[in-house]
Each structure stands twice: as C-alpha cells, then as structure tokens.
C-alpha positions in Angstrom: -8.9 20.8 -11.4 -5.4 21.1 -10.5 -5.7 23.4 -8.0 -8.5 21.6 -6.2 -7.7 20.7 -2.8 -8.0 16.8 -1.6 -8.5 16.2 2.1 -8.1 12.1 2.5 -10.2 11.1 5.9 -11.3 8.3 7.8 -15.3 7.2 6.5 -18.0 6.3 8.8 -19.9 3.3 6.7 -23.0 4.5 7.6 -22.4 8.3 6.8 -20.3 7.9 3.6 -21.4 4.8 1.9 -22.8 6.0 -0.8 -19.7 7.9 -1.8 -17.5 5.0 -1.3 -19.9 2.9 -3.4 -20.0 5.7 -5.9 -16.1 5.4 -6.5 -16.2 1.9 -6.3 -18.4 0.8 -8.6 -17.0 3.9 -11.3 -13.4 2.4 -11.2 -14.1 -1.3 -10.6 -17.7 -2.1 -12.0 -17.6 0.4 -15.2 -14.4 0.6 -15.9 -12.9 -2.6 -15.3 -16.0 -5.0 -15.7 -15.9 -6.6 -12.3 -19.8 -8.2 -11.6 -21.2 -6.0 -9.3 -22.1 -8.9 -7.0 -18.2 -9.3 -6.7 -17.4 -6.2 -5.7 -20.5 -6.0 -3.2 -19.2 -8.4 -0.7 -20.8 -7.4 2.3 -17.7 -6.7 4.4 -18.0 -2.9 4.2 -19.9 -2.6 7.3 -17.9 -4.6 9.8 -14.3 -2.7 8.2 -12.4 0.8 8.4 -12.5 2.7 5.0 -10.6 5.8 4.1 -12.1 8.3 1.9 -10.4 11.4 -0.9 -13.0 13.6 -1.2 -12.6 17.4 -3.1 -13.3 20.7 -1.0 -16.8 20.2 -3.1 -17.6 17.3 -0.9 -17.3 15.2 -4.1 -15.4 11.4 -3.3 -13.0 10.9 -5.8 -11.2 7.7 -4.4 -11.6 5.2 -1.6 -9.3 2.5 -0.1 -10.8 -0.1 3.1 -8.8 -2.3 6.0 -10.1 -5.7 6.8 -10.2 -7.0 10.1 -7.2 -9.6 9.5 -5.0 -6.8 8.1 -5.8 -6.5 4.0 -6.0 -3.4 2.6 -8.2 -3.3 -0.7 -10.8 -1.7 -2.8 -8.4 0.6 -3.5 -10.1 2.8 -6.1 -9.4 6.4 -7.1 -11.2 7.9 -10.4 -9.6 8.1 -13.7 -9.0 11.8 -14.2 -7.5 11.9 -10.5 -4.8 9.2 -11.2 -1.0 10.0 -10.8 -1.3 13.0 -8.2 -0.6 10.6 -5.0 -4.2 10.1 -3.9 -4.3 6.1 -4.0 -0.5 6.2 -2.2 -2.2 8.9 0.6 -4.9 6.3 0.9 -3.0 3.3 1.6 -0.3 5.6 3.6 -3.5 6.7 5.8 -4.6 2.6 6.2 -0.9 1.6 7.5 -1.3 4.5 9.8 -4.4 2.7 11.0 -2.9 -0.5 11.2 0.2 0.9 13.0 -2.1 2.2 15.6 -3.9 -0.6 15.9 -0.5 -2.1 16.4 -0.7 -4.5 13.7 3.2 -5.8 12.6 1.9 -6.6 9.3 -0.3 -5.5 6.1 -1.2 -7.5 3.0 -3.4 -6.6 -0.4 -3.7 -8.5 -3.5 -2.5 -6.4 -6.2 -3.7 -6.4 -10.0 -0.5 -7.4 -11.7 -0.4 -4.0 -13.5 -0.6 -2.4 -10.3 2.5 -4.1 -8.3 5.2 -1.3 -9.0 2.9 1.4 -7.5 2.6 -1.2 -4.1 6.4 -1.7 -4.1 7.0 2.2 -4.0 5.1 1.8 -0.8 7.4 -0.9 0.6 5.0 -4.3 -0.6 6.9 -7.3 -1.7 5.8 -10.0 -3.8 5.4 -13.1 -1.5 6.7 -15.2 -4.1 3.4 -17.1 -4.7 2.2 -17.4 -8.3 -0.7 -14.6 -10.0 -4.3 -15.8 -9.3 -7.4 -14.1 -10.9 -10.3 -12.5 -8.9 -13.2 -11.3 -11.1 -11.6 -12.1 -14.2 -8.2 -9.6 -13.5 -4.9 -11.2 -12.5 -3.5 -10.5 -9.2 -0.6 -11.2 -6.5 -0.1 -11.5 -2.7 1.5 -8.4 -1.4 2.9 -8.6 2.1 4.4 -5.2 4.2 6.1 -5.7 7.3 5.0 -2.4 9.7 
C-alpha cells in the first residue's frame, strides 16, 4: 500500500458514478451513519467531481464543486487518510474554480475537520456550528 501510486482526476458523472458512490457511501453512510437519503441529494449530475483512484482503477476518495461555488462530499477511505489525498482533492476543485474564474469557495466543515480546511487557507466565517445529518458543522469561506 505505500508504494501505490494515486492519480487524482476530474470524474465524468456518468462514467464514474458508481465509484464516487462507492466512496461516498463507505466514509459517510457506514462509517459515519449519515441516512443514505441525505447523502443522495440528487445534485451529482448537474456538478464537477474529482476522483483519487489507485493505478488498480480502484476509487479511494472523492470530493465535488457545486454550481454556486461549495466544495463538499469530501470523502477519502479510512486506511488512505493522512497521505494528502483529501488536500489534493480540494487543491484540484480550487483549480477548477480558479479557472472558472470564481473569486471565492465555501464548504461546511465537520467541526473535527476545520484544522485540516484552514491548512488549505478556509476561515471560519464566524457564524455559529449547525448540524447536517446529525454531525456538527461550520461555514468555511476561501477568498481565490
């Protein structure tokens, strides 16, 4: 495993939605006990998604960007944690908002999670933790 090479790429929805559904529902419906209809939300479609797949072919994380400029479903798999995949992901959807030429980003961060988003340049906009599917988050805003 550590030697395994991880190619992040822009997903096609129609091609790679099964992998991105695969790492989805691993890290946010059996692992953190998000409702499946929650994490469905029938966005996926319309919106750009990023993909870390192994030189196997097998997905092992997945970040998207919505239309108004939220990156989320940020979701890489347990054992691949702490070797820069989810920053590469996000670093590859700010790259696609730059070129879009968006001046601004925003995600909602699980509380636990907000160090790892400040490394990246987020900021707390100073509005108070609200829960989504049971797990507290925050407004995180990045000025491109």
């Amino acid at each position: 495993m550590q030697h395994e090479t991880v190619a992040i790429r822009r997903a096609n929805w129609e091609l790679d939605a099964e992998s991105i559904r695969q790492v989805r529902t691993e890290v946010f419906v059996v692992e953190q006990g998000v409702p499946i209809e929650l994490e469905i939300d029938g966005l996926d479609p319309t919106v750009r998604h990023v993909l870390a797949v192994l030189s196997t072919g097998e997905p092992i994380g997945t970040a998207r960007l919505l239309d108004n400029g939220q990156i989320g479903r940020i979701a890489v798999l347990k054992r691949w944690r702490g070797k820069g995949i989810g920053r590469q992901l996000v670093e590859t959807l700010i790259q696609c908002a730059r070129d879009d030429g968006r001046s601004a980003v925003f995600l909602h961060s699980q509380t636990q999670a907000v160090p790892f988003y400040e490394k990246l340049g987020f900021r707390k906009d100073g509005s108070p933790p609200f829960d989504d599917a049971g797990i507290p988050h925050v407004h995180m805003d990045l000025t491109l």
